[in-house]
C-alpha positions in Angstrom: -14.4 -126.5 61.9 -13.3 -125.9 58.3 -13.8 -122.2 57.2 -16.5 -123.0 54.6 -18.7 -124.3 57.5 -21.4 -121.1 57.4 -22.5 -120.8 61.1 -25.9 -120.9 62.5 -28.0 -118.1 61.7 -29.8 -116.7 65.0 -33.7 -116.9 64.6 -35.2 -113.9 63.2 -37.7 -112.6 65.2 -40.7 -111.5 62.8 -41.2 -107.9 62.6 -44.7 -106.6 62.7 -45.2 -104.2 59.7 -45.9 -100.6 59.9 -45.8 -100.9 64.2 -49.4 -102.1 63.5 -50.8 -103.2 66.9 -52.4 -106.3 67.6 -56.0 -106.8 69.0 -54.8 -107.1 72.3 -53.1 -103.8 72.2 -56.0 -102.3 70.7 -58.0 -103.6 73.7 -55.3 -102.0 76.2 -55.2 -99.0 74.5 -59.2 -98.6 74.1 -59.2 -99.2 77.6 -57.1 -96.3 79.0 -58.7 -94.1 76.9 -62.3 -94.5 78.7 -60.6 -94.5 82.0 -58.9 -91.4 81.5 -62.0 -90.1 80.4 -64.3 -91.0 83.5 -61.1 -89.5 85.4 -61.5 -86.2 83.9 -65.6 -86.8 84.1 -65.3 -87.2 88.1 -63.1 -84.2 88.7 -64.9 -81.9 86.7 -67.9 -82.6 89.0 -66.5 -82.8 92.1 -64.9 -79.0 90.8 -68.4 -78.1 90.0 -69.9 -79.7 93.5 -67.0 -77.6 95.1 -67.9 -74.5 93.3 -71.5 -74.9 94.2 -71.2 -75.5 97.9 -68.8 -71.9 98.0 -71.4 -70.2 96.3 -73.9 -71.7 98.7 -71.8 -70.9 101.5 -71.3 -67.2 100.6 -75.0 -66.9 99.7 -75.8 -68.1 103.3 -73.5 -66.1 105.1 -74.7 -63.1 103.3 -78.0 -64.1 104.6 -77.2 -64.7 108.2 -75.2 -61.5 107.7 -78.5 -59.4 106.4 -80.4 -61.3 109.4 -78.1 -60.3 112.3 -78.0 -56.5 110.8 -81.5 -56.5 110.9 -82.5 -58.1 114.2 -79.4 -55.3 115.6 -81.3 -52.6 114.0 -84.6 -53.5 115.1 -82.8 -54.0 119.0 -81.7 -50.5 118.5 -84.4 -49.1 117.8 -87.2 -50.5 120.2 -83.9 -49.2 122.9 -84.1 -45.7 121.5 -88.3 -46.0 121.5 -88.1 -47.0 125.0 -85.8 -43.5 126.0 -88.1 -41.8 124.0 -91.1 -43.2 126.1 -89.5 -42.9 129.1 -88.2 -39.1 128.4 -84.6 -39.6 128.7 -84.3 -38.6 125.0 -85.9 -35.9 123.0 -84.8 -37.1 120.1 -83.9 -39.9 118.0 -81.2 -40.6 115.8 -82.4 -43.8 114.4 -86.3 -43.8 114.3 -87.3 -40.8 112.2 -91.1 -39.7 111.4 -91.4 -40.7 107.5 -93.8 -38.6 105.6 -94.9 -40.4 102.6 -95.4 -37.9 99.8 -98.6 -37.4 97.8 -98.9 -39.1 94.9 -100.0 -37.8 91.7 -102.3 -39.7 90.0 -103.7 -39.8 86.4 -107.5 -40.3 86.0 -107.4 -43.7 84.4 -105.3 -44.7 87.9 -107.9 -43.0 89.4 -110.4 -44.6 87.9 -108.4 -48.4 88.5 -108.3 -47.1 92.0 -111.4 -46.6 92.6 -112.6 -49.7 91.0 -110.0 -51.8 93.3 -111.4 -50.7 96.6 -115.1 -50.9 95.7 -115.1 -53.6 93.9 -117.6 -55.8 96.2 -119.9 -52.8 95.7 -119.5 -52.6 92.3 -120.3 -56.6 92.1 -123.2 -56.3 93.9 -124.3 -53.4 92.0 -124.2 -55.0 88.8 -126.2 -58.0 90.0 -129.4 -55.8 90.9 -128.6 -54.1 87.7 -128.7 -57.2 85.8 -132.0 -58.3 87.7 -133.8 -55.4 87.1 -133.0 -55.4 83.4 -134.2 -59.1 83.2 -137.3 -58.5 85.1 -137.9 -54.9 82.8 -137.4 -57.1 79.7 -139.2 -59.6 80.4 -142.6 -57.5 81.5 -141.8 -55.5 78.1 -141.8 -58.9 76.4 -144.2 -60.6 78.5 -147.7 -61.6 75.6 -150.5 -59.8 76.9 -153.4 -61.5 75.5 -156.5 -59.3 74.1 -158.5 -63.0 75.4 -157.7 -65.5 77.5 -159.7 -68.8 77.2 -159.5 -71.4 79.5 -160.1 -74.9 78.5 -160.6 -76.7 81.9 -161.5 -80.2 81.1 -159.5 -83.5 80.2 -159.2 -83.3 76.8 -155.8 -82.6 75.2 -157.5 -82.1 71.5 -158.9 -79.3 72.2 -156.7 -77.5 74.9 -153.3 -77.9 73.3 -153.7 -79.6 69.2 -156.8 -77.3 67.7 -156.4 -74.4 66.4 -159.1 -72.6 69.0 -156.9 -69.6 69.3 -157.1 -69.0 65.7 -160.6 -69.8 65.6 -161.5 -66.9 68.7 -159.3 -64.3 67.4 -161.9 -63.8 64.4 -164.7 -62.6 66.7 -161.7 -60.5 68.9 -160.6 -56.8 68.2 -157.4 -55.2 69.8 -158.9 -54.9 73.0 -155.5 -54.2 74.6 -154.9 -51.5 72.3 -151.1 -52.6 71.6 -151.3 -52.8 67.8 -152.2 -57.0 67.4 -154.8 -58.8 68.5 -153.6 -61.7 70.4 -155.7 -64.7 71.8 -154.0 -67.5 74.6 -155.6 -70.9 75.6 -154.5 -72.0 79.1 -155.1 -75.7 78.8 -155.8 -76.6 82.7 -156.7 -81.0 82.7 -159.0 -82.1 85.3 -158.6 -85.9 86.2 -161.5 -87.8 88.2 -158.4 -88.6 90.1 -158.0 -85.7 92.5 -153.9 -87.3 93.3 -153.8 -86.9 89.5 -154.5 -83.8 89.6 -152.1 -82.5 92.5 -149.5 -83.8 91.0 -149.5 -82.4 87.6 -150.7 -79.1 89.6 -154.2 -78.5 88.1 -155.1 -77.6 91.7 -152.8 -74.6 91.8 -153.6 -73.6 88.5 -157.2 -73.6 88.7 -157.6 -71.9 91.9 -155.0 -69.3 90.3 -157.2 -68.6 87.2 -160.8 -69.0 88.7 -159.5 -66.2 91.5 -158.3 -63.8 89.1 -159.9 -61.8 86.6 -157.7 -62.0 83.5 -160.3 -64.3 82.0 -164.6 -64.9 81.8 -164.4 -67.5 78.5 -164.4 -71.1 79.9 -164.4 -74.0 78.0 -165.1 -77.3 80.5 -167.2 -80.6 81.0 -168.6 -82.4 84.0 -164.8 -82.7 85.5 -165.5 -79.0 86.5 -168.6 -79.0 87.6 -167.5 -81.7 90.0 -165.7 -79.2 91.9 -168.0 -76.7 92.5 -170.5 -76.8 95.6 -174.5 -77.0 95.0 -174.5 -73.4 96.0 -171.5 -71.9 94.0 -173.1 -69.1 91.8 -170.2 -69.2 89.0 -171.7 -68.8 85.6 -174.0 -66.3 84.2 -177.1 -68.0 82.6 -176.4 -67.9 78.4 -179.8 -69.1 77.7 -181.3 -65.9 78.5 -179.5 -64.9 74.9 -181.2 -68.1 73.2 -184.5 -68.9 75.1 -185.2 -71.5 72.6 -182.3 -73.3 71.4 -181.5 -76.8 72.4 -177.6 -76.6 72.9 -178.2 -74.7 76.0 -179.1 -76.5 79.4 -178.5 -75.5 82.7 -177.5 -71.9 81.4 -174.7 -73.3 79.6 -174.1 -73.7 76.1 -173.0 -77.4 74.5 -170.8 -77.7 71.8 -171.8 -81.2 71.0 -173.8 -81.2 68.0 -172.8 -78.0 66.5 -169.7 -77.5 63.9 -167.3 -76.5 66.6 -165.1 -79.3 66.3 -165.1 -78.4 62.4 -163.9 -75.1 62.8 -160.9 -75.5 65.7 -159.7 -78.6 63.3 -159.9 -81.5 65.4 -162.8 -84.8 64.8 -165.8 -84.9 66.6 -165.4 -87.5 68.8 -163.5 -85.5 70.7 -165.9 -83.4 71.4 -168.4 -84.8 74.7 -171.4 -85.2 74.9 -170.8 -82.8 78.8 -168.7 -80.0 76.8 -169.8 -76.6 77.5 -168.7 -73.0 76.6 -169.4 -70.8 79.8 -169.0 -67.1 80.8 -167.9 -66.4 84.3 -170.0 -64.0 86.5 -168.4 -60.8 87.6 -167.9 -61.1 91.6 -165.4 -59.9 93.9 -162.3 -62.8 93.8 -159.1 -63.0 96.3 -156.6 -62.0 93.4 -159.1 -59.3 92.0 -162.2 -57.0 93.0 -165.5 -57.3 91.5 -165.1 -54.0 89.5 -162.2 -55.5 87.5 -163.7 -58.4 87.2 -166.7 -56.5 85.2 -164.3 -54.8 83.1 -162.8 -58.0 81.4 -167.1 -59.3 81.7 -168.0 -56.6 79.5 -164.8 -57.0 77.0 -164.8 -60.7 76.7 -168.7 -60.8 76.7 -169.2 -59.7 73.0 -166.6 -62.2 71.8 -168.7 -65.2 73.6 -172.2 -63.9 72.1 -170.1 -64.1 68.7 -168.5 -67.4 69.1 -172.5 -69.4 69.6 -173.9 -67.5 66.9 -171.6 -68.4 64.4 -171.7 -72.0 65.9 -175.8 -71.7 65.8 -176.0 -70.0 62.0 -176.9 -73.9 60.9 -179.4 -74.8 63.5 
């Protein structure tokens, strides 16, 4: 070989600039990293499962500890009550007498006190309280009517839309002597039906009213009369007051005819041809005695002798 003849160069082996790893490094690398991690991760729990199950441990021993101290000293001492029962002590070491000191309260603990251990009383105290102040308010706000009328027929225009109270408080004076004059319609309906008239309680209320004596003004028709026996001596006989005028019959005066419709503000066709205005007779009721009755006769009277001559003054 002459000298001239170069020899082969080995093959260079490329060099990676700068150490810079490939992607399949990176992927090596990246994953020792996270398994390191979860490493660390696991030990650090199963060090803070160890940790918790000494704590845990301790905690229970101290508890069986406390447990077993206490059974012993409860052993020992129902031993030392038994040699004190059975006289073979005087005294006792371990059970003493405990004298609980007073304690000094202030009056608002007193008061608390007192409250805590009556406090059903107290509840049931307040109740009746409450009741008698609702039943003392409610008598001193209870209406007490200078007249009552009582509109016992079946017509609804007259008992509850007209304006009757308005129209009998002009003939009415304070009779009551409370500082108003007052006047109340009780609007009582009387069906031909007598189931009708259980049901919607006109029975009850009609009994109620004709066997008190809170009222002697009643306004009714034929309906009423219905219920009332041949030989029921209920009504005084008004035409003694007007021997000659035609709107009384059967000693009852009729409002058909005259302006009464006019003046409570309702049409006359509402007003029957068997409407009457009548006055109760004073009589000894089972709600009332005749002597009461009388009294609310002679207040209530006036007001009725009133109402039919102003309803007559165009006759």
């Amino acid at each position: 070989m002459s000298k001239k003849e170069k020899a082969p160069k080995p093959e260079e082996t490329p060099v990676k600039e700068n150490n810079i790893p490939d992607d399949d490094d990176k992927l090596d690398i990246q994953k020792s990293v996270l398994e390191v991690n979860r490493e660390f991760q696991k030990k650090r729990q199963e060090e803070q499962e160890r940790l918790e199950r000494e704590i845990e441990e301790k905690r229970a021993a101290k508890e069986k500890q406390k447990r077993e101290e206490y059974e012993k000293k409860l052993l020992e001492e129902k031993k030392e009550l038994m040699r004190l029962k059975q006289g073979l002590i005087e005294e006792s070491e371990t059970i003493h007498e405990v004298h609980e000191e007073a304690v000094i309260m202030t009056p608002w603990q007193k008061f608390r006190n007192f409250i805590y251990h009556n406090k059903w009383w107290l509840g049931i105290a307040v109740v009746f309280a409450a009741l008698a102040g609702f039943l003392i308010y409610n008598l001193a706000t209870k209406p007490n009517p200078d007249v009552i009328v009582l509109v016992m027929c079946n017509n609804n225009a007259v008992g509850n839309e007209s304006e009757l109270e308005d129209y009998v408080k002009q003939f009415t004076d304070d009779l009551n002597h409370n500082g108003k004059v007052q006047v109340a319609v009780y609007y009582i309906p009387i069906a031909e039906d007598i189931y009708v008239n259980y049901a919607n309680g006109s029975d009850t209320k009609l009994t109620t009213q004709l066997e008190s004596a809170d009222s002697v003004i009643v306004i009714g028709d034929n309906s009423l009369m219905k219920l009332f026996g041949p030989d029921d001596d209920v009504f005084v006989d008004l035409s003694e007051l007007f021997p000659h005028s035609k709107y009384f019959r059967n000693g009852k005066f009729y409002l058909q005819g005259t302006d009464f419709a006019k003046k409570i503000g309702i049409e006359d066709k509402y007003i029957t041809y068997d409407m009457f205005i009548a006055v109760r007779k004073p009589r000894k009721l089972l709600y009332a005695d005749k002597d009461d009755m009388q009294e609310t006769y002679d207040k209530q009277f006036p007001i009725v002798e009133k109402i039919i001559n102003d309803l007559m003054a165009n006759e």
